[in-house]
N, CA and C atoms of all chains as a GROMACS GRO file, in nm:
protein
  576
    1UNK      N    1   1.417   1.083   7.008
    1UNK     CA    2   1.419   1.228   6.995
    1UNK      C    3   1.446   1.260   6.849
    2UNK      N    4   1.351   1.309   6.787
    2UNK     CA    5   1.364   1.388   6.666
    2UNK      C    6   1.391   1.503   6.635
    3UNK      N    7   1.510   1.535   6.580
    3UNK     CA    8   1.547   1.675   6.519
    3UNK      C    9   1.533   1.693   6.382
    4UNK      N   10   1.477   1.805   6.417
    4UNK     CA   11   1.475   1.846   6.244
    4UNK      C   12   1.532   1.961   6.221
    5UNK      N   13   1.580   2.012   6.066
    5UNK     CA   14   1.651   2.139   6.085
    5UNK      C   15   1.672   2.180   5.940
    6UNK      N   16   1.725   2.313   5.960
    6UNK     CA   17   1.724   2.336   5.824
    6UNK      C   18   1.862   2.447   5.796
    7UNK      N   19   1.986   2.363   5.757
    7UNK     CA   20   2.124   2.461   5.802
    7UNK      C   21   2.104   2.562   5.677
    8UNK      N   22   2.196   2.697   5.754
    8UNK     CA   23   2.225   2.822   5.655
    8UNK      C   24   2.333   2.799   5.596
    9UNK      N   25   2.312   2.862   5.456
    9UNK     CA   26   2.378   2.837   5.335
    9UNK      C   27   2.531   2.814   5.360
   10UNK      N   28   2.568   2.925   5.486
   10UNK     CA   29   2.699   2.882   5.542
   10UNK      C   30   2.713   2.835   5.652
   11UNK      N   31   2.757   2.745   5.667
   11UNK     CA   32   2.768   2.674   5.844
   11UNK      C   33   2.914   2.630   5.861
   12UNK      N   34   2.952   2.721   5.871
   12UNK     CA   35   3.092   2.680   5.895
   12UNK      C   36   3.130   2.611   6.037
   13UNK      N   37   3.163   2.505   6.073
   13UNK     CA   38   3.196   2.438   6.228
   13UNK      C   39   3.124   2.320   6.208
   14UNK      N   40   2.984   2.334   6.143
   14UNK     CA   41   2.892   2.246   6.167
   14UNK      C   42   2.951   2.061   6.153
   15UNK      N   43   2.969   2.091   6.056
   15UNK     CA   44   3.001   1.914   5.994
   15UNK      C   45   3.094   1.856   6.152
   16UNK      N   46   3.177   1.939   6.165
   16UNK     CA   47   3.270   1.889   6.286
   16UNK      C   48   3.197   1.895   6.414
   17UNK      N   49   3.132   1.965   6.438
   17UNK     CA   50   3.032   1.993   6.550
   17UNK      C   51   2.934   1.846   6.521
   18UNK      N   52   2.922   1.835   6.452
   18UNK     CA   53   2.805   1.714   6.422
   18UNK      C   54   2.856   1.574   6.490
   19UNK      N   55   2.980   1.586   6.408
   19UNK     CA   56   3.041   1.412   6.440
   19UNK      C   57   3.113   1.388   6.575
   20UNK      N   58   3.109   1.529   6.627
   20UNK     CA   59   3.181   1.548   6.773
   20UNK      C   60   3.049   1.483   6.865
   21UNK      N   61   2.933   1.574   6.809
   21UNK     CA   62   2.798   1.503   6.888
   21UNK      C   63   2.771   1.407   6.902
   22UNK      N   64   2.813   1.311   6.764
   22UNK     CA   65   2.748   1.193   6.739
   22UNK      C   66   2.813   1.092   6.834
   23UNK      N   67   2.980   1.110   6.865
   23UNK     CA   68   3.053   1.054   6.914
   23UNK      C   69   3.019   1.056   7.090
   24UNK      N   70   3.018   1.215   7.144
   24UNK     CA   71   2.976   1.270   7.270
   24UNK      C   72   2.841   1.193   7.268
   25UNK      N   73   2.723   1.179   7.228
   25UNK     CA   74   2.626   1.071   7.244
   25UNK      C   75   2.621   0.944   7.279
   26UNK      N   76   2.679   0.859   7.210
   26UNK     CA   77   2.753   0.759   7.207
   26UNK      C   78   2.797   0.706   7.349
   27UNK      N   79   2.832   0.756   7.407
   27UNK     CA   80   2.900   0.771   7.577
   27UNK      C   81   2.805   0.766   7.619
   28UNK      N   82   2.695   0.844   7.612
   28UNK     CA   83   2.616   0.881   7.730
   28UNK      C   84   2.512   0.763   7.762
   29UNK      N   85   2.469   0.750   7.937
   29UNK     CA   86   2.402   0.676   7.969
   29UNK      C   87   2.294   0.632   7.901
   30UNK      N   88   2.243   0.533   7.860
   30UNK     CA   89   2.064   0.534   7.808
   30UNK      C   90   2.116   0.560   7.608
   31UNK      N   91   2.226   0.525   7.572
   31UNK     CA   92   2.174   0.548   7.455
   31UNK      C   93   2.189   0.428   7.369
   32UNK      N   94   2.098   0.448   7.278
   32UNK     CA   95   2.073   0.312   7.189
   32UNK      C   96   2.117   0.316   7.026
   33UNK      N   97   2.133   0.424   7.018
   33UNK     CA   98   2.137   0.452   6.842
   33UNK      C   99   2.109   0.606   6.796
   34UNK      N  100   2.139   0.622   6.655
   34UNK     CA  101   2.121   0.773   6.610
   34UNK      C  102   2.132   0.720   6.453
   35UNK      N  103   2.061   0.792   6.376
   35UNK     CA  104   2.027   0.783   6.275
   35UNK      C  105   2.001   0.892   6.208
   36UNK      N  106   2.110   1.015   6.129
   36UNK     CA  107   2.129   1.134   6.086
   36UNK      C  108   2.144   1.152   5.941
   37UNK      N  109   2.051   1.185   5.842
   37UNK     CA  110   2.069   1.193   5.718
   37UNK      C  111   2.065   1.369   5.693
   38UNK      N  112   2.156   1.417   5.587
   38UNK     CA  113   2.125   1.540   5.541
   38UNK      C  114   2.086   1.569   5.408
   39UNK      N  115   2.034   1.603   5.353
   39UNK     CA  116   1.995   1.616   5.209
   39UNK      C  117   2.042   1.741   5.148
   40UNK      N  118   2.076   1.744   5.014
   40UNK     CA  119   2.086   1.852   4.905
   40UNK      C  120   2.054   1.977   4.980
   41UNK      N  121   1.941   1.978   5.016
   41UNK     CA  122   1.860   2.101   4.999
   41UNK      C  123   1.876   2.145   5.167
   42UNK      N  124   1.986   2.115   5.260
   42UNK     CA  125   1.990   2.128   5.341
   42UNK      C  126   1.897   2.110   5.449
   43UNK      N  127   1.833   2.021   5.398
   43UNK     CA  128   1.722   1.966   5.554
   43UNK      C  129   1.747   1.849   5.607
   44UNK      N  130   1.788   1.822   5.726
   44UNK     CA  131   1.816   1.728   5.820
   44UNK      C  132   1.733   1.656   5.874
   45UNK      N  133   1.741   1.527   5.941
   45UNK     CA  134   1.656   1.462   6.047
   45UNK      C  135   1.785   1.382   6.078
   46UNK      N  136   1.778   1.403   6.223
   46UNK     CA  137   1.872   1.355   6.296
   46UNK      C  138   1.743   1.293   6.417
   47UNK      N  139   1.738   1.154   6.445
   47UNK     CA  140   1.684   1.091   6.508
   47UNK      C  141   1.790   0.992   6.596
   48UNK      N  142   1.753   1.046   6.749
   48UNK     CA  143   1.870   0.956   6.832
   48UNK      C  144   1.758   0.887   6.935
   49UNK      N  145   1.793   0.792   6.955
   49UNK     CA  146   1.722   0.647   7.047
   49UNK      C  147   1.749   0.640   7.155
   50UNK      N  148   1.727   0.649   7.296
   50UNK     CA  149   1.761   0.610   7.441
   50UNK      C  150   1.642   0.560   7.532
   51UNK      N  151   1.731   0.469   7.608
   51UNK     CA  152   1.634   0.431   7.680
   51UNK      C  153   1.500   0.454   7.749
   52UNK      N  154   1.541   0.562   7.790
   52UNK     CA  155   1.440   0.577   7.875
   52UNK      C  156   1.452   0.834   7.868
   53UNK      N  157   1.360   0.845   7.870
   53UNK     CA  158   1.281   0.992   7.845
   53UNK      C  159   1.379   1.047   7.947
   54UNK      N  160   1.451   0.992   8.047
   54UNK     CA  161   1.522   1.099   8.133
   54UNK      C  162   1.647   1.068   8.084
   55UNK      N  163   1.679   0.944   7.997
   55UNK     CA  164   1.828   1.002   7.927
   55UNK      C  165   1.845   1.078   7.814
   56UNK      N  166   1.697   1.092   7.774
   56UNK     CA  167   1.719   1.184   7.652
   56UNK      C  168   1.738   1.290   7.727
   57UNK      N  169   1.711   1.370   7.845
   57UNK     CA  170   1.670   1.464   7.865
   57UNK      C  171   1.778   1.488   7.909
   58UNK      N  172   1.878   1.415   8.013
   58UNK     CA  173   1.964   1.464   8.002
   58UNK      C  174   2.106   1.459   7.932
   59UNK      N  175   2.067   1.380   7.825
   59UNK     CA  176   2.178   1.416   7.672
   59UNK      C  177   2.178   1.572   7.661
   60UNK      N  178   2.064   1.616   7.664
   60UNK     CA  179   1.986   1.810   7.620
   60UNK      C  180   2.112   1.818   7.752
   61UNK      N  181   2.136   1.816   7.815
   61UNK     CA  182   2.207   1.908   7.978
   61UNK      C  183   2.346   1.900   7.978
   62UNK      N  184   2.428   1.766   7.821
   62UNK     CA  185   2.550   1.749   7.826
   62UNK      C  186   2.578   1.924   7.871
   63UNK      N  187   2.721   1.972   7.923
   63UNK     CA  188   2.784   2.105   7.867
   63UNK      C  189   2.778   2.096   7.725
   64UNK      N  190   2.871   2.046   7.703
   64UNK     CA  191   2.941   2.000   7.539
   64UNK      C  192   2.843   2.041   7.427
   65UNK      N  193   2.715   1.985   7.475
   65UNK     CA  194   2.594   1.969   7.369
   65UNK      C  195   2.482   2.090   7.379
   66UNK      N  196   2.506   2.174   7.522
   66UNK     CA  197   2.414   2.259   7.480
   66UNK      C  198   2.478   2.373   7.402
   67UNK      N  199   2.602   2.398   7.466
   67UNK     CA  200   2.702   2.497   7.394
   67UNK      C  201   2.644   2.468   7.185
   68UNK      N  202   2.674   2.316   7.198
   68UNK     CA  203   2.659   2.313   7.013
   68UNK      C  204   2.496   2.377   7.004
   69UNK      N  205   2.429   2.355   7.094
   69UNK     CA  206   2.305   2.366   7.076
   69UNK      C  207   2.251   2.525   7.046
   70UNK      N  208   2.343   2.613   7.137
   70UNK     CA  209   2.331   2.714   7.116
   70UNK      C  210   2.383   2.803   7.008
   71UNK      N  211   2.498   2.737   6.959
   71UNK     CA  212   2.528   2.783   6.893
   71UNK      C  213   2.461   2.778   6.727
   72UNK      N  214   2.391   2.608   6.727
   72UNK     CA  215   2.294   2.609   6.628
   72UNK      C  216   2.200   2.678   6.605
   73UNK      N  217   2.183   2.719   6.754
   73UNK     CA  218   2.030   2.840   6.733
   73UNK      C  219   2.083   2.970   6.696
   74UNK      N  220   2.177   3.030   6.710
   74UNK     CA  221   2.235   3.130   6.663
   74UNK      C  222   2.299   3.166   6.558
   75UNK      N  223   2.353   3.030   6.488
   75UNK     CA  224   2.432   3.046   6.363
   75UNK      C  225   2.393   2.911   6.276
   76UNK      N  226   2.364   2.844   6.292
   76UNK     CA  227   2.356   2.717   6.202
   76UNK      C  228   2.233   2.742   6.132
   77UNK      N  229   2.122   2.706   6.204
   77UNK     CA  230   2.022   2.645   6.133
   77UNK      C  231   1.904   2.797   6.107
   78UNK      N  232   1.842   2.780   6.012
   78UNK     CA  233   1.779   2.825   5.942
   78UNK      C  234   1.611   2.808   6.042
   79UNK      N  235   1.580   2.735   6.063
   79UNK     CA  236   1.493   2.688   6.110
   79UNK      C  237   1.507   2.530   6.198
   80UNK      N  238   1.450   2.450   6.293
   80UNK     CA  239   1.470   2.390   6.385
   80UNK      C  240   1.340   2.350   6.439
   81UNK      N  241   1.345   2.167   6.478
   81UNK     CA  242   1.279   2.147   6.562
   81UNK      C  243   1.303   2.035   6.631
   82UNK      N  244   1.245   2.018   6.736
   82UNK     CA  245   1.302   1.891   6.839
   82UNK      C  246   1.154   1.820   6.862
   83UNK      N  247   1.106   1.674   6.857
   83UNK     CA  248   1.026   1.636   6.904
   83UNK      C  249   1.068   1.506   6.974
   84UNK      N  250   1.004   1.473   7.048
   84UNK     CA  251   1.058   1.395   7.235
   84UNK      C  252   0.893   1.305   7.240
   85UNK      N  253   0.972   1.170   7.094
   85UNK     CA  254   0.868   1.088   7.114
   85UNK      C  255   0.897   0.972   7.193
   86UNK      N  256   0.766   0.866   7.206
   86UNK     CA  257   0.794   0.754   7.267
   86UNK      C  258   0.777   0.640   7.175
   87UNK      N  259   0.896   0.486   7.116
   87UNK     CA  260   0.849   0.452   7.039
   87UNK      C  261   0.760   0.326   7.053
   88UNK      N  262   0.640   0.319   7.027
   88UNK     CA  263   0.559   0.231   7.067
   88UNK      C  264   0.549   0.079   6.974
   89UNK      N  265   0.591   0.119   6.871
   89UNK     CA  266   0.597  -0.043   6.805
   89UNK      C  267   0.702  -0.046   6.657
   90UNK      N  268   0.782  -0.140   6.644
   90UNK     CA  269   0.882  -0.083   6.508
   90UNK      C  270   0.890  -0.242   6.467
   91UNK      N  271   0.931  -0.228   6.309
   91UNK     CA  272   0.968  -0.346   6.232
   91UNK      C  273   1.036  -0.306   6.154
   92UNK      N  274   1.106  -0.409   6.098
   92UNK     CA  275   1.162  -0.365   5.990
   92UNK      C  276   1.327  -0.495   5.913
   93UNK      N  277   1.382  -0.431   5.876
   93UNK     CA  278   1.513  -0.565   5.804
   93UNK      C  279   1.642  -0.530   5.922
   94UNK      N  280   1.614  -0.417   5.995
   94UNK     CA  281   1.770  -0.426   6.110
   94UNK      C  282   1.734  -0.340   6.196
   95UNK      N  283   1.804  -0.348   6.307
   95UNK     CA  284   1.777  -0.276   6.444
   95UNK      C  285   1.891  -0.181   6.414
   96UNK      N  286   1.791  -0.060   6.482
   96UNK     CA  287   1.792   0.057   6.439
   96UNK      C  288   1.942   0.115   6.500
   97UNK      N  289   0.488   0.858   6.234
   97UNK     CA  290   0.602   0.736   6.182
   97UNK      C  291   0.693   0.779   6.151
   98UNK      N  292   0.824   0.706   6.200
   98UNK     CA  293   0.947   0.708   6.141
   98UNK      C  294   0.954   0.593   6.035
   99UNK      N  295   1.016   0.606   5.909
   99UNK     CA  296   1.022   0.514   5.785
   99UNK      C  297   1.219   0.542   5.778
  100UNK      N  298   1.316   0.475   5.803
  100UNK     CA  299   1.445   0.472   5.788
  100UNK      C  300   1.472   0.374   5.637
  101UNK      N  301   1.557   0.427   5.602
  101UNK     CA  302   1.559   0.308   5.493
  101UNK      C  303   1.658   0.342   5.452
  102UNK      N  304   1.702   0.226   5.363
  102UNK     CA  305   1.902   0.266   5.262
  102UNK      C  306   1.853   0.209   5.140
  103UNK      N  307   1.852   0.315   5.010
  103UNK     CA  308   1.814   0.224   4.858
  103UNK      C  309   1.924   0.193   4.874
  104UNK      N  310   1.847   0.102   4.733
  104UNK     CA  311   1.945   0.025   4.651
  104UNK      C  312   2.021   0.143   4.572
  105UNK      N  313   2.112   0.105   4.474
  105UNK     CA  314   2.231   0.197   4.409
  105UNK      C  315   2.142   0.174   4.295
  106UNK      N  316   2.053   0.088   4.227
  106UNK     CA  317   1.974   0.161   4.111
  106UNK      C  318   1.842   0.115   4.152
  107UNK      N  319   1.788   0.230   4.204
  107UNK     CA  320   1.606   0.211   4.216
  107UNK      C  321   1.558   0.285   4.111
  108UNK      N  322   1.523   0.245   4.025
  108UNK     CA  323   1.407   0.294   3.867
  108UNK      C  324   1.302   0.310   3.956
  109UNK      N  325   1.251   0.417   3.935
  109UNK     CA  326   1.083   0.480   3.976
  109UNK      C  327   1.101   0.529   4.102
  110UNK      N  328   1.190   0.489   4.184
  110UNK     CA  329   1.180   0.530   4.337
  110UNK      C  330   1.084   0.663   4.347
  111UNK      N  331   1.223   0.790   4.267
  111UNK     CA  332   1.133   0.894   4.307
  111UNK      C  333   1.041   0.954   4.304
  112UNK      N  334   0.959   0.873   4.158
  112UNK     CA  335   0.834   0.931   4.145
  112UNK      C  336   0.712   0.865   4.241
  113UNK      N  337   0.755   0.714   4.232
  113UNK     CA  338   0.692   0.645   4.424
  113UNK      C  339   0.669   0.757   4.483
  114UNK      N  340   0.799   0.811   4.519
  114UNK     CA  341   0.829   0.880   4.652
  114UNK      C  342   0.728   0.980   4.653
  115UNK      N  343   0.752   1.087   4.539
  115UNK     CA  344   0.631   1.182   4.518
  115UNK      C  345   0.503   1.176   4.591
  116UNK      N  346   0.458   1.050   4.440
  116UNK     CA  347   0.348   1.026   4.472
  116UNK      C  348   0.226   0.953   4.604
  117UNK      N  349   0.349   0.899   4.705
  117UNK     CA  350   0.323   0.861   4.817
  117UNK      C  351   0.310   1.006   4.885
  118UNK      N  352   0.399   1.114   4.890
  118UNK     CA  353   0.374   1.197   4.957
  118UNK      C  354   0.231   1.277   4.922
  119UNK      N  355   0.156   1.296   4.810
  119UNK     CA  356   0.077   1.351   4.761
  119UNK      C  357  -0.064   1.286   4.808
  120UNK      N  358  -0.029   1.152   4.833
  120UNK     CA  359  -0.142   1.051   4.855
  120UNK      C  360  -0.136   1.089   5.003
  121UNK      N  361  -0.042   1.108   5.064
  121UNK     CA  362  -0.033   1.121   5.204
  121UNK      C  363  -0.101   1.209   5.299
  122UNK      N  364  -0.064   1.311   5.192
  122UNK     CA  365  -0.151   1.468   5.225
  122UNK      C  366  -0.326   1.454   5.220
  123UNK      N  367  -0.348   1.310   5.174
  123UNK     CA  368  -0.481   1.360   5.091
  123UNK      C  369  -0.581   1.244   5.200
  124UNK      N  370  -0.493   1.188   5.352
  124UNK     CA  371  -0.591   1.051   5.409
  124UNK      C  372  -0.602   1.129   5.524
  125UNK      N  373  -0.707   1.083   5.549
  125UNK     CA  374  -0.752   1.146   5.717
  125UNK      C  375  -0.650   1.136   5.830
  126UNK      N  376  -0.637   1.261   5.926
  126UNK     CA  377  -0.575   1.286   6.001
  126UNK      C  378  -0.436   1.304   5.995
  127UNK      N  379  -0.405   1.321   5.813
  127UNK     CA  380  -0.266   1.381   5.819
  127UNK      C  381  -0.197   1.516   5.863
  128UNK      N  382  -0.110   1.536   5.914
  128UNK     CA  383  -0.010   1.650   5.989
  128UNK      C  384   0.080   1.650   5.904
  129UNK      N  385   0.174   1.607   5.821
  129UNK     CA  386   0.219   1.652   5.799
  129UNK      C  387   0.375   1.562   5.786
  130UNK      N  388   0.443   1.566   5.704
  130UNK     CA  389   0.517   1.522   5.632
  130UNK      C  390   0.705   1.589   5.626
  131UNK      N  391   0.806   1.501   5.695
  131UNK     CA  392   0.944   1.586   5.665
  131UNK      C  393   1.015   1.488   5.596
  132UNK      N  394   1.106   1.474   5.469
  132UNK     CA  395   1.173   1.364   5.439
  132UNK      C  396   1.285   1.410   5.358
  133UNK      N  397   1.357   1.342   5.390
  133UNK     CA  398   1.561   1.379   5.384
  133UNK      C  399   1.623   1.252   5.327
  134UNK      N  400   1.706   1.242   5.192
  134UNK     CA  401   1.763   1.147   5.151
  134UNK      C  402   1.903   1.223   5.145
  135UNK      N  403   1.984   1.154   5.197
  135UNK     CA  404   2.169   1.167   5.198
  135UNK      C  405   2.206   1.109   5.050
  136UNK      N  406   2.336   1.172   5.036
  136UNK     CA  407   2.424   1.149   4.928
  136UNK      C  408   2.485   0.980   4.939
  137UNK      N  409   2.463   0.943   5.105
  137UNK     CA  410   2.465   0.774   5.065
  137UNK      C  411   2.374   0.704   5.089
  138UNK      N  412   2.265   0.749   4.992
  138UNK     CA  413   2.124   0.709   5.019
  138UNK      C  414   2.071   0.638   5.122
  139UNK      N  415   2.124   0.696   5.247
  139UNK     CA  416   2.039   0.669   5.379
  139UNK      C  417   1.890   0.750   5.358
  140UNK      N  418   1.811   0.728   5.407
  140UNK     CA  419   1.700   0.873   5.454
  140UNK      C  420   1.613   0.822   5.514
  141UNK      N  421   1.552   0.924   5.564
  141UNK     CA  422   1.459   0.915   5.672
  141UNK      C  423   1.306   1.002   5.646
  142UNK      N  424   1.212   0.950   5.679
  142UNK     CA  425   1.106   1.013   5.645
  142UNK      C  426   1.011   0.990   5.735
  143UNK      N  427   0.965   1.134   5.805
  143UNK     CA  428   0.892   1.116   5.961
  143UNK      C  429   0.751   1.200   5.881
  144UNK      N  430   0.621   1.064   5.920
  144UNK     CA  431   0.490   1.145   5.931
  144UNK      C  432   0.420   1.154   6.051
  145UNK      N  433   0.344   1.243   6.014
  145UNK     CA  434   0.271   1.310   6.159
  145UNK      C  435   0.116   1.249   6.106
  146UNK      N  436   0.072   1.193   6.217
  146UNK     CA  437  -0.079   1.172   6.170
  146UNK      C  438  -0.176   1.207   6.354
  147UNK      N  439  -0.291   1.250   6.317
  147UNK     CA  440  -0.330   1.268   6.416
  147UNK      C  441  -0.421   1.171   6.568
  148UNK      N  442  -0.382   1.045   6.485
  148UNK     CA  443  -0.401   0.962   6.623
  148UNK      C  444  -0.317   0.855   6.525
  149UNK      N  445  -0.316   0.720   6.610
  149UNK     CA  446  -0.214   0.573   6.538
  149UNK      C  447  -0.336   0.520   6.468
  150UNK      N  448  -0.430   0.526   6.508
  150UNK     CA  449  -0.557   0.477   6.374
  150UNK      C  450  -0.553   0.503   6.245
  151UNK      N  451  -0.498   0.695   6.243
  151UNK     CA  452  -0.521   0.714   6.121
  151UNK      C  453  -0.358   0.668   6.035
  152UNK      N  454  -0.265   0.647   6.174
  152UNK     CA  455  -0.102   0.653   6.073
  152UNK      C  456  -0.157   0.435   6.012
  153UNK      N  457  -0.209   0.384   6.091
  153UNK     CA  458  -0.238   0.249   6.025
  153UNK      C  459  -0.323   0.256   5.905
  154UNK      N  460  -0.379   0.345   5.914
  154UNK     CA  461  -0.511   0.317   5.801
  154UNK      C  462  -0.408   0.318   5.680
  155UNK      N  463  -0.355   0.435   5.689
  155UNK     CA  464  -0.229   0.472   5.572
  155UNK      C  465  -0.148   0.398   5.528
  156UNK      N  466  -0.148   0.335   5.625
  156UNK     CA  467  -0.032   0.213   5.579
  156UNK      C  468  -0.103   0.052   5.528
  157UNK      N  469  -0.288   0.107   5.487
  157UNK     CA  470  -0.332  -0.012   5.443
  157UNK      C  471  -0.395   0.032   5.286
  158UNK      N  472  -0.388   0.132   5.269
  158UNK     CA  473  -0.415   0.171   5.137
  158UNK      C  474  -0.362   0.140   5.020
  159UNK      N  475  -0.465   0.097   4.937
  159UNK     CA  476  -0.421   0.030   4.796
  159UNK      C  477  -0.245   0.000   4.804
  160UNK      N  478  -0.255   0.156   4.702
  160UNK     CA  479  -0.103   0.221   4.636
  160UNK      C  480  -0.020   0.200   4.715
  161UNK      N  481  -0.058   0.226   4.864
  161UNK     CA  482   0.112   0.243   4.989
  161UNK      C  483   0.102   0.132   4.989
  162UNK      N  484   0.043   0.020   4.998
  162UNK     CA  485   0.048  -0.099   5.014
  162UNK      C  486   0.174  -0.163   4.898
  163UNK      N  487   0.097  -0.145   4.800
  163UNK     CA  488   0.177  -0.178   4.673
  163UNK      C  489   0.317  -0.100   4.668
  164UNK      N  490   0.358   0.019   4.695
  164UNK     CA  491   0.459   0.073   4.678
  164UNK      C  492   0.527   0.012   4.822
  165UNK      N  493   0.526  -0.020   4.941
  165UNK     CA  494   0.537  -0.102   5.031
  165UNK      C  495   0.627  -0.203   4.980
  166UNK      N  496   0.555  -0.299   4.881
  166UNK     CA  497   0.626  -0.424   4.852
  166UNK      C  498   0.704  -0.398   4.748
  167UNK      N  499   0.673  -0.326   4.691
  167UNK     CA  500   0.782  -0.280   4.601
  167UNK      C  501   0.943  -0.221   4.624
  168UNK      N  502   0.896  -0.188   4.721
  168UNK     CA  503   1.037  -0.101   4.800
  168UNK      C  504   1.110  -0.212   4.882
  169UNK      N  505   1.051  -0.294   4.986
  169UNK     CA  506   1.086  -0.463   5.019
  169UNK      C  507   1.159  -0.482   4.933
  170UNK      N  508   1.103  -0.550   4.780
  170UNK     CA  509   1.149  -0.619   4.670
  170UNK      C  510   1.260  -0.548   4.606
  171UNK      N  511   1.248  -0.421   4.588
  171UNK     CA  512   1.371  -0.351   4.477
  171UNK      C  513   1.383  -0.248   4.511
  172UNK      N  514   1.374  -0.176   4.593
  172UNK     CA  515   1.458  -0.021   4.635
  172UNK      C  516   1.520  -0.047   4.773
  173UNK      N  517   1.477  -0.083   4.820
  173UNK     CA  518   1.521  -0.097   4.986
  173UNK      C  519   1.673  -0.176   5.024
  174UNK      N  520   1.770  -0.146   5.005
  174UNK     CA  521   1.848  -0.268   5.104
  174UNK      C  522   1.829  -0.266   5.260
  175UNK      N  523   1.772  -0.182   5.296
  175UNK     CA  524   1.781  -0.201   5.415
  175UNK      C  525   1.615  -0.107   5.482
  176UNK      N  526   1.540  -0.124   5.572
  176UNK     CA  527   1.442  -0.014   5.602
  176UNK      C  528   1.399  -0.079   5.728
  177UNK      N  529   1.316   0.026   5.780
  177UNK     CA  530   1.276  -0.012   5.904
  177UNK      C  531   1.145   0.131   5.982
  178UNK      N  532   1.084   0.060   6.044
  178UNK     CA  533   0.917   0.158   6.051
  178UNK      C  534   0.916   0.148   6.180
  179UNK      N  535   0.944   0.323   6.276
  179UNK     CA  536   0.881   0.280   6.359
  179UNK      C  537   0.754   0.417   6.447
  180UNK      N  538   0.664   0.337   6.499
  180UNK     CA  539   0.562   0.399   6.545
  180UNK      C  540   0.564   0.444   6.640
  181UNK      N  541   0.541   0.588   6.696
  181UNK     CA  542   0.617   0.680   6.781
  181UNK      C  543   0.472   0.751   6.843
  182UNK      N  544   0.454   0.831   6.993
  182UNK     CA  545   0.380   0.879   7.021
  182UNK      C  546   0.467   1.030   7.045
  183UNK      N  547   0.392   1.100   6.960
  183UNK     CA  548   0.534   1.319   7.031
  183UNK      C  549   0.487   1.323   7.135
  184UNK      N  550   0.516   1.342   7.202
  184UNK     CA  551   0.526   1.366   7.365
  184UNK      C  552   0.540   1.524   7.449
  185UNK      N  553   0.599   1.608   7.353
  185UNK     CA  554   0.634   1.705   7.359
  185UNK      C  555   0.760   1.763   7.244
  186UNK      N  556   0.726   1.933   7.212
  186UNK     CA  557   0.767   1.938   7.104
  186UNK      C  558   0.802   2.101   7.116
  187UNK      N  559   0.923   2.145   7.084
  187UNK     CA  560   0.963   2.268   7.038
  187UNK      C  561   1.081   2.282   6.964
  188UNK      N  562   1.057   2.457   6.892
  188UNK     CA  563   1.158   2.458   6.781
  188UNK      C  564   1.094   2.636   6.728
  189UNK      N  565   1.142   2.580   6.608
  189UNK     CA  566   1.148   2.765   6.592
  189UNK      C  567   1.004   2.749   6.448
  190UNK      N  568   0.936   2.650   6.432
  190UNK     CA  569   0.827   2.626   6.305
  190UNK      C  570   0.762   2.499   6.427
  191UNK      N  571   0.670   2.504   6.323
  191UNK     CA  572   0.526   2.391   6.289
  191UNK      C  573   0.577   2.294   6.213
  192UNK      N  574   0.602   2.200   6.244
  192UNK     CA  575   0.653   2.060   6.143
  192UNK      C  576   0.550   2.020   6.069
   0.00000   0.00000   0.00000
């Protein structure tokens, strides 16, 4: 699952809201990894890994996480997007 | 594609690579489109959109990406990793 995003100049909660997620993820059934960089210019990609398409889906249904979720759509981010891929072949120097 | 990667603490040229990979990127058949985010501890992540896996391979056989490829292996990269993804479904508040 790919997020992308783009936080407002002020986001106050966010940073803590973030690592609360990262942690609340972590727990949940089906997950494999997350991989969250933010840049300067405030654009994100937060990419998280699970097994299988119905644990991503219901990571989206935590309470905990839609509350942050909503609240990102209302106050955080600038712009936003979620894409709900499948990964079909990877390489590379470490597992992800 | 997802492209994850961690530079090195002194990559000479990286960013103009970086540029210029993105410029080349824009310019091969069946590109969509391009998001890429480097952190303050030079994690980052860089997701392209191509419009079938034919055209995201072709890209990844061209001259320059080729060469900037091994270059990044050899001296920017401590760490990276590629992986090939099908979107499945997709919403948000933009067009990625």
């Amino acid at each position: 699952m790919i997020f992308s995003s783009v936080l407002a100049e002020h986001a106050p909660g966010y940073a803590e809201m973030g690592e609360r997620m990262e942690e609340l993820a972590r727990q949940q059934p089906g997950f494999l990894g997350v991989e969250s960089v933010r840049g300067a210019d405030r654009h994100g990609i937060t990419v998280s890994y699970w097994e299988t398409r119905q644990d991503a889906a219901r990571w989206k249904q935590v309470g905990e996480h839609l509350a942050a979720q909503a609240k990102g759509r209302e106050e955080w981010y600038v712009e936003w997007r979620v894409r709900v891929c499948r990964v079909e072949e990877e390489w590379g120097t470490r597992a992800g």
